[in-house]
C-alpha positions in Angstrom: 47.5 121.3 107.6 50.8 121.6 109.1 52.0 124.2 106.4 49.0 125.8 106.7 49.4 126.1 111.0 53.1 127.6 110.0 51.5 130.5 108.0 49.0 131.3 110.8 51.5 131.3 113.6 54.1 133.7 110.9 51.4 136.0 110.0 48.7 134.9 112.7 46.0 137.4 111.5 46.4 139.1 108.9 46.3 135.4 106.9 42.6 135.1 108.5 41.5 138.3 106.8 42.9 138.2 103.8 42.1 134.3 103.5 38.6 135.2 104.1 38.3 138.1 102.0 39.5 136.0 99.2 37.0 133.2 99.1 34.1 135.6 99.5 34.8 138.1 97.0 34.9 135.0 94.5 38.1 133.3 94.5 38.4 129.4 94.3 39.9 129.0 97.5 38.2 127.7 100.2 38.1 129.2 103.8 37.0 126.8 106.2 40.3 125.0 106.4 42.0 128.7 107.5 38.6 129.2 109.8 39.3 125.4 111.7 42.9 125.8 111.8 42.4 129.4 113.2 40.1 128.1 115.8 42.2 125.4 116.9 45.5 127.7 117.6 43.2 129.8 119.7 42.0 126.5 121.3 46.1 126.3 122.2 46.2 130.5 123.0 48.3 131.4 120.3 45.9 133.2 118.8 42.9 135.3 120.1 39.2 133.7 119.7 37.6 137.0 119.2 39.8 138.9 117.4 40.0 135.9 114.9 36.0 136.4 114.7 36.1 139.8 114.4 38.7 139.9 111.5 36.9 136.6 109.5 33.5 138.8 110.0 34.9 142.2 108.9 36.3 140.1 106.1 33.1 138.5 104.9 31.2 141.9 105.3 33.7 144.1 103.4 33.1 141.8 100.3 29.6 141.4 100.7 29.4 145.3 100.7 31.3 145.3 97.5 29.3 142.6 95.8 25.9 144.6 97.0 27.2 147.7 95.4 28.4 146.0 92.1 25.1 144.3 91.8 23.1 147.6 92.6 24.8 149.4 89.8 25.3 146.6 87.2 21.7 145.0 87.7 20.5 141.7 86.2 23.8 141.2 84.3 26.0 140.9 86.9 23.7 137.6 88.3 24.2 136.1 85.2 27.7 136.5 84.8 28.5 134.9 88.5 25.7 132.1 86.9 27.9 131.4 83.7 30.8 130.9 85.5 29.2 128.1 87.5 29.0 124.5 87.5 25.2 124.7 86.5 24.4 127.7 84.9 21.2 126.9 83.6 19.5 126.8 86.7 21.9 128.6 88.7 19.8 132.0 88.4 16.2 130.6 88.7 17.5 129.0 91.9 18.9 131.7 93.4 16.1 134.3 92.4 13.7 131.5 94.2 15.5 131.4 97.4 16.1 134.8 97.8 12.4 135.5 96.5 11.1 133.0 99.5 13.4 134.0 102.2 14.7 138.2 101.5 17.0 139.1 104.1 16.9 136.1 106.4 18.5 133.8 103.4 21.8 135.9 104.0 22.1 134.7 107.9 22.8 130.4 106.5 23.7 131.9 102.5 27.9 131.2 103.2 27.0 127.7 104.2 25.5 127.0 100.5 27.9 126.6 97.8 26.7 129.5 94.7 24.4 131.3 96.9 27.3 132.4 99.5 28.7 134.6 96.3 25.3 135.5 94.5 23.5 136.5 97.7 25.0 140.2 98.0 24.7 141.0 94.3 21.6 140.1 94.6 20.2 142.1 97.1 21.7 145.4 95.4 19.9 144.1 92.7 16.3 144.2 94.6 17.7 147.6 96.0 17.3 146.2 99.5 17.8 148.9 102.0 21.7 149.0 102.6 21.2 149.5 106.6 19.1 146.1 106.5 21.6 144.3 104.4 24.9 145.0 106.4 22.7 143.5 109.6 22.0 140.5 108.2 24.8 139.5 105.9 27.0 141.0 109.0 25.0 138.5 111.1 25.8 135.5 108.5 29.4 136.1 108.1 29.8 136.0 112.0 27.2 132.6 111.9 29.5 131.0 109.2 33.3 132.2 110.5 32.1 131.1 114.1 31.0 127.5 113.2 34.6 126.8 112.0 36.4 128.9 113.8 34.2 127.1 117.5 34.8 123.6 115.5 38.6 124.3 115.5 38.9 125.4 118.8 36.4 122.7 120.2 38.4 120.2 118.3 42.2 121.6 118.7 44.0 118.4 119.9 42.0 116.3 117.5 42.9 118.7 114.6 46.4 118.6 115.3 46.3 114.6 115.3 45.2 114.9 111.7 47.5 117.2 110.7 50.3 114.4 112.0 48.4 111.9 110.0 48.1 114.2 107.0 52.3 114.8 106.7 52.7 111.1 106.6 50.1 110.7 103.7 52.3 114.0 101.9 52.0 114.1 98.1 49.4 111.0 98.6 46.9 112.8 100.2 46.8 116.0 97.8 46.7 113.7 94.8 44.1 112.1 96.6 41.8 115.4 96.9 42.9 116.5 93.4 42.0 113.3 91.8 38.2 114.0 93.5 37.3 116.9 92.7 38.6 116.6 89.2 36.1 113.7 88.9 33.0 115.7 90.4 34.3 118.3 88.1 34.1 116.0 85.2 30.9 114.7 86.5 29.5 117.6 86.2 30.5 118.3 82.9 29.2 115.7 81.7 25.5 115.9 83.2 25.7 119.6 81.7 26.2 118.2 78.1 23.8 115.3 78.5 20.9 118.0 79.6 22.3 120.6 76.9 21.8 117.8 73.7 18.5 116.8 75.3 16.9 120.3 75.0 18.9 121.7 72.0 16.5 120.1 69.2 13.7 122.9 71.1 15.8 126.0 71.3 15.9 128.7 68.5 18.5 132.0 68.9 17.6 135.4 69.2 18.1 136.5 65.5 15.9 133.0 64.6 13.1 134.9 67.0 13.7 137.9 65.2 13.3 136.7 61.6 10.5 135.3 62.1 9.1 138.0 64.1 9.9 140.3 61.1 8.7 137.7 58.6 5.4 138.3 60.1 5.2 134.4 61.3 2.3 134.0 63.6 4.5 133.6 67.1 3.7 133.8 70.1 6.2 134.9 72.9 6.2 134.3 76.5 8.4 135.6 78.9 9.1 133.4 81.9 11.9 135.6 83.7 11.3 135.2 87.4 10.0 138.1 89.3 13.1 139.3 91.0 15.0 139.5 87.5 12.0 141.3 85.7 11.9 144.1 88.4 15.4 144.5 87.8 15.0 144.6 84.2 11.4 145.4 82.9 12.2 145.6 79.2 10.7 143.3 77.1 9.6 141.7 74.0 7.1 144.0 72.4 3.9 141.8 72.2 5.3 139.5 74.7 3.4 137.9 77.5 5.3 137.9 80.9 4.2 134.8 82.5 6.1 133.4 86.0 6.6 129.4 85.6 4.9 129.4 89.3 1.9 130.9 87.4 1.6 129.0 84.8 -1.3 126.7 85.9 -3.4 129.4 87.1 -3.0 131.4 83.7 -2.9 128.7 81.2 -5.7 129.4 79.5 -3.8 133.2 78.1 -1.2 130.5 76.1 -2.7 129.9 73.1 -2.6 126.2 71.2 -3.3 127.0 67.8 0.5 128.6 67.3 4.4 128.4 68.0 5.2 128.9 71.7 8.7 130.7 72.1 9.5 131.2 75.5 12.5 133.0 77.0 14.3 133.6 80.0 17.5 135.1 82.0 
């Protein structure tokens, strides 16, 4: 923390913006300790409350703008590549497609305080083609929600963030072996709960050129498409002969899935 006060008071805020920009447009480095420490220097007056708002918020937007436009022109694909790169990719698009589905634009006012969603939010919404005027409101809205809860923490908390700073220089090397040593293990943890659920469900998955060779082979196959709603508009191609079937409807329609044949079902 102490280093990280020495940077802000060198290059004040220019460190906010760029900080910020960073962590939203993808990067692995979180903001909120920049966002507290920010807070509590203008909780001291060396540094201005507002314009340390304004710059965290024109940060946050200018990414989101950029992630609306690459998922607007990319489509589908570029939700799955943010998903493939995540901790849980198997149910990292289905998740985000749901909440989005639910909630539209109000999801982007809390999406920075969830961990995934902050980054697949704006792609998304170029995806749905979301009017752009309504998107910059309400992701402008979020990004000033989430920068002000730090930044207000730090500056409501400025004496008592400086105290852990002291306490964190006496810990040193201690302390960041201490954080490195946890998130490796909830790295590792989750690792290891992907594998477990990947062996469980491999014995029932067949690849695309199986489908196909049997398909071809004239096997009698029946094929269900279960892409969520939000990636089918966004990609309507499909199968030929395929059913597209929502898991949410898949009660209601049941009785279209026959039982006398294979089921292959497919998703993102």
């Amino acid at each position: 923390m102490n280093e990280l006060v020495d940077v802000l008071v060198r290059y004040g805020y220019l460190v906010v913006f760029a900080w910020v920009f960073a962590e939203q447009i993808g990067l692995p480095i979180p903001a909120m300790p920049v966002l507290l420490a920010a807070g509590a220097m203008a909780g001291t007056g060396r540094l201005s409350l507002v314009l340390v708002l304004v710059l965290a918020g024109t940060a946050s937007l200018v990414s989101d703008v950029i992630w609306y436009w690459i998922g607007r022109l990319g489509g589908g694909r570029v939700l799955g590549f943010l998903c493939r790169i995540s901790l849980e990719p198997d149910s990292c698009v289905r998740r985000t497609e749901e909440t989005f589905s639910r909630r539209g634009a109000r999801s982007l006012l809390i999406a920075k305080f969830v961990p995934g969603y902050s980054t697949a939010a704006p792609p998304l919404a170029g995806i749905v083609r979301m009017r752009f005027a309504r998107f910059v409101v309400f992701t402008g809205a979020g990004g000033l929600i989430w920068a002000g809860a730090f930044v207000g923490l730090g500056w409501l908390f400025s004496e008592q963030l400086e105290l852990v700073a002291s306490y964190a220089i006496r810990l040193g090397g201690w302390l960041v072996a201490l954080l490195a040593a946890a998130f490796a293990a909830y790295i590792a943890w989750k690792y290891i709960a992907r594998q477990r659920f990947l062996r469980r469900i491999r014995i029932a998955r067949i690849t695309p050129e199986e489908l196909k060779a049997k398909l071809d082979g004239g096997e009698d196959v029946m094929v269900v498409d279960v892409r969520h709603r939000v990636e089918f508009e966004s990609e309507p191609a499909i199968i030929p002969g395929a059913l597209h079937l929502m898991i949410e409807e898949l009660e209601a329609r049941q009785q279209e899935v026959p039982r006398d044949r294979d089921i292959v079902l497919y998703c993102t």
